[in-house]
N, C-alpha and C positions, 0 to 999 in steps of 0.2 A: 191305237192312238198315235196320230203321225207327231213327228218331232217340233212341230210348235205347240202342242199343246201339253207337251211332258213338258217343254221350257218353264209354260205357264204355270200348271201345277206346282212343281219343284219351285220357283221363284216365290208363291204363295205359300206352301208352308215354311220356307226360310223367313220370309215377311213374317208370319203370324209368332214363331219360336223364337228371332232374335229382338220384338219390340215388346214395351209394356203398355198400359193402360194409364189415364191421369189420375185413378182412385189410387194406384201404385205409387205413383210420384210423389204422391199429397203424402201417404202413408208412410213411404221415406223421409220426407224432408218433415212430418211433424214427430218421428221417430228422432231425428238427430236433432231437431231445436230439444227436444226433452232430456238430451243425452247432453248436450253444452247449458243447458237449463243446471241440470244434476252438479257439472264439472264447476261451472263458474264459482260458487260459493268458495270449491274446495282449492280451487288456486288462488282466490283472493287472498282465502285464509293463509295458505301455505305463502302469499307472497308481504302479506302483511307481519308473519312470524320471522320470513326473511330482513324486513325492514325492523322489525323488533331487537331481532340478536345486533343491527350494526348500530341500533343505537347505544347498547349497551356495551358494545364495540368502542363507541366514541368518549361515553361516561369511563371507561378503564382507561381511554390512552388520557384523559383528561386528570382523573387521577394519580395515573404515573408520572403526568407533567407536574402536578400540585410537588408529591415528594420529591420529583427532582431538585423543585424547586426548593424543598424545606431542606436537604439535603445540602444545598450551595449555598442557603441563604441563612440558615439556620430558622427559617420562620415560614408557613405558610403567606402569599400576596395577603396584603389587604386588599377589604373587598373594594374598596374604592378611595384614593390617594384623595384629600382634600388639605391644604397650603396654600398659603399666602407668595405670589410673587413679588420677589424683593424689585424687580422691573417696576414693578405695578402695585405700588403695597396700598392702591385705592380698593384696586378689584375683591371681593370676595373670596373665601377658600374653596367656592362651588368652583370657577373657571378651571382648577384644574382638573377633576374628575375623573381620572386615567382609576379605569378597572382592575379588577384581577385577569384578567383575560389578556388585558396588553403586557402582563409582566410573567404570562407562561409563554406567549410566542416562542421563545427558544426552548421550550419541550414539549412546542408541537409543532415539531421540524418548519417552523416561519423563523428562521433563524435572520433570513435578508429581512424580511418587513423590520422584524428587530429591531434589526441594527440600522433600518432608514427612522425609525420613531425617536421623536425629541420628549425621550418621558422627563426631560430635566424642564422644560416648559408645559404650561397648562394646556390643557385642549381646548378651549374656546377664550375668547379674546372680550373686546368691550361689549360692557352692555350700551343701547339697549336691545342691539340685536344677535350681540353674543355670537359671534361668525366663528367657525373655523380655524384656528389660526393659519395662518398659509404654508405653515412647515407640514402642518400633517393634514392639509386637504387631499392630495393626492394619495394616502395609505389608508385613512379611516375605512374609505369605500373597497377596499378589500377585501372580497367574499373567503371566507376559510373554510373549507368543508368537514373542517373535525369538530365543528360548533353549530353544523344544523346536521336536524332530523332527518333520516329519510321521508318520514312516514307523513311531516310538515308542509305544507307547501314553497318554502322556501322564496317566500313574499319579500320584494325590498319595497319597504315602507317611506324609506326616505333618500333620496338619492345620494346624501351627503354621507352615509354609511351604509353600511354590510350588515344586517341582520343575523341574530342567534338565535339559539334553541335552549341554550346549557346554561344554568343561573346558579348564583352562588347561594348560599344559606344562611337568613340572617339573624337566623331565629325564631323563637315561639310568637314575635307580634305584640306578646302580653305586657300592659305595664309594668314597671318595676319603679324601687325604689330612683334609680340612677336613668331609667328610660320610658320617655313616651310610649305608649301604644302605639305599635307599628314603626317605629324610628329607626333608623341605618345607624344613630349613634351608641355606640356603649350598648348594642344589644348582642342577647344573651348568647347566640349559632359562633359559630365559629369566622365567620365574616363582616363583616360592618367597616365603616369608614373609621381609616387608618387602626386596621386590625392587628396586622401581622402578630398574627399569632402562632404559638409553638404548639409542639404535641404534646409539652407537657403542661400545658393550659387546659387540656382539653380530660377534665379529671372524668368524665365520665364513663372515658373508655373509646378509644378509636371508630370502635365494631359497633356503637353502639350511639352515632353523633354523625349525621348527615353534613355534607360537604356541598352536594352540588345537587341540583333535580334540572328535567327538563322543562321547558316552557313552551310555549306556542308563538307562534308570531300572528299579530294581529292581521285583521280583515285590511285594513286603512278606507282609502276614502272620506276624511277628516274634513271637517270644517272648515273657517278662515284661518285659525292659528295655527292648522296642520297636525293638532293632536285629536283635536275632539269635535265630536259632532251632539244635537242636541237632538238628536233622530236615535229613537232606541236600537242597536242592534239584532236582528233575530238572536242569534248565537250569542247566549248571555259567555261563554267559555270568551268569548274572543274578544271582550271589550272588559274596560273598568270604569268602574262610578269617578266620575271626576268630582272633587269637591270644590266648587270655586273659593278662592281664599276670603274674601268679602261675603260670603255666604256662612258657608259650613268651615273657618277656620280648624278646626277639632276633629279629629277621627272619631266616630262614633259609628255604632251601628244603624243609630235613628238617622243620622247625616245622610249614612253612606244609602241607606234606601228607599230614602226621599230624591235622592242626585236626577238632575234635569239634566248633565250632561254626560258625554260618553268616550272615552278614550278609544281610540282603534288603533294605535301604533305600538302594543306594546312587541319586546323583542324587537327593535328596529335598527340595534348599535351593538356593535360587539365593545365598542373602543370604551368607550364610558361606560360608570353603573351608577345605577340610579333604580326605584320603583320602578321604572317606567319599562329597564332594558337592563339584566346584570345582576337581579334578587329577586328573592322570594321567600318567604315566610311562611309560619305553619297556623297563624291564628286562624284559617280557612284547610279544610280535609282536601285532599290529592283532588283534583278535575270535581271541585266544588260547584254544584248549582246555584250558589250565591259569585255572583258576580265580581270580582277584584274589586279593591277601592280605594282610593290616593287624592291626596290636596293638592291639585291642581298647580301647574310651574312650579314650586318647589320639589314637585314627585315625592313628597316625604313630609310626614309619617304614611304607608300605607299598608293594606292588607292582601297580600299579592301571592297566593296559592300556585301551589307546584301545577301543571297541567301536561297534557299531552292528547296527541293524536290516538294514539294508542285501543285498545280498546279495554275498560276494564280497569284502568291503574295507570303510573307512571313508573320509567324505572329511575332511580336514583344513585348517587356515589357517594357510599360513608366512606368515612375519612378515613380507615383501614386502607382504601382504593377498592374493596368489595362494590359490587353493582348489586339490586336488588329490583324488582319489579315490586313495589308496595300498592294493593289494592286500592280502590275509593271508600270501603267499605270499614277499613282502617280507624282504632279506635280513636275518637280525635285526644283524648287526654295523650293516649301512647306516641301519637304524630308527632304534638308539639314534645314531648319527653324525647323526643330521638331530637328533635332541632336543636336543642340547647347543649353547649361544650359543657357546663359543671353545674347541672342541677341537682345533683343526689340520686337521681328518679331510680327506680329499680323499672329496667327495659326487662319486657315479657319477651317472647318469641311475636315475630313479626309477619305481614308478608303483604 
């Protein structure tokens, strides 16, 4: 064999031992989609538990902000400031509206936003378009990251503010002698308009009386008034039955699931509380299949259920500053018995 044909040979089986076949190739690359098929699940999971502990991250430092505050103040915030301006003693005590949320800034290291807020003036000005006032146009719209979700989408709904996650508790929802069904005043949680309440209000028991839960921010894409559209949302979780006031005045259950209209902005303001953005109540179980429901521009009375992205539950903050993860599955009698500061209720074990 002269030496071009050993070239040739030798070159051929180098050929034949260092290449594959395309039945090989196929068999590889449907080997490794099966193999990131397997994997996917387990890193969502693993990254979804990640976004899980910072929410519960956020609920603690929220809570440490709460008792800094009862600590300096001797009273936890009200859940939402409502007053008469002696400037303007025509206007309503709604124009002022300043949350609980605007009066922990200094114990969630927003010490400057603070100190640039006029919480001695109302947040919104004349009706009938209720603007802004122009001391705090430039601060409302600042986004806070210890007030939204990872797990959220972190939607700003309206340009004129910064969106939340973290809602106060305003109670069980249920009539009483002294409250509407569903009303921010004089209701039974530990929050409501012009609360400030102490810890020794709260006879039920710290460990045993919800403070704060998470919430969801709406879809948006709103109608003419920029709250509500008359188009049902798929995601019953992300909207609320609005009740027009010339319609369904009254909270009711029959009202609220008849509603023609639909809210999609809730969560859209940290600055203010209201139904809408700032509460939440327990006459609806944790990421309830019934839909939120509110009377329309007033945002109150309504029934606006803790929610979350979550999978499974929501996690919440009693008023001890304990974080819990409470299932959906959750007995509803035990739910509203945790919402309320002094109902007698004997609390079971939870979760």
């Amino acid at each position: 064999m002269n030496d071009s044909r050993r070239r040739e040979t030798a070159f051929r089986r180098c050929t034949h031992q260092g290449g594959f076949t395309l039945v090989e190739l196929l068999v590889v690359i449907a080997i490794i989609g099966i193999l990131v098929g397997l994997l996917l699940p387990s890193v969502q999971a693993a990254r979804e538990a990640a976004r899980r502990m910072q929410c519960q991250n956020k609920l603690k430092q929220l809570g440490l902000a709460m008792h800094n505050h009862e600590s300096a103040k001797k009273h936890f915030p009200a859940g939402v400031i409502r007053k008469r301006w002696d400037q303007q003693p025509t206007w309503s005590e709604g124009h002022w509206g300043w949350g609980a949320v605007a009066n922990l800034l200094p114990y969630l290291e927003q010490t400057g936003l603070y100190g640039n807020l006029r919480l001695d003036m109302p947040l919104l000005g004349a009706p009938p378009t209720f603007p802004i006032l122009d001391e705090h146009v430039d601060l409302v719209d600042k986004s806070i990251p210890a007030l939204l979700c990872p797990s959220d989408l972190e939607t700003v709904l309206d340009d004129r503010y910064a969106p939340e996650n973290y809602v106060a508790c305003l109670g069980s929802g249920l009539v009483s002698p002294k409250t509407a069904a569903g009303s921010d005043k004089e209701a039974d949680g530990v929050f409501y308009a012009n609360s400030f309440t102490k810890t020794r209000d709260i006879t039920d028991g710290l460990s045993n009386t919800l403070a704060i839960s998470e919430s969801i921010i709406g879809p948006g894409g709103a109608g003419p008034d920029g709250f509500v559209t008359s188009t049902r949302p798929v995601h019953t979780e992300d909207y609320w039955s609005a009740l027009m006031p010339w319609v369904s005045p009254t909270l009711s259950d029959s009202a609220c699931a008849g509603a023609t209209s639909f809210g999609v902005t809730r969560g859209n303001a940290w600055a203010p509380s209201s139904h809408l953005s700032g509460f939440f109540n327990a006459y609806l179980p944790p990421n309830s299949d019934v839909p939120d429901c509110m009377v329309h521009f007033s945002f109150s009375p309504g029934w606006i259920a803790a929610r979350s992205r979550h999978t499974g539950g929501v996690n919440v903050l009693l008023c001890d500053g304990s974080v819990r993860m409470v299932t959906e599955s959750i007995d509803l009698d035990l739910w509203r018995s945790l919402s309320t500061r002094g109902g007698h209720e004997v609390i079971a074990d939870f979760e």
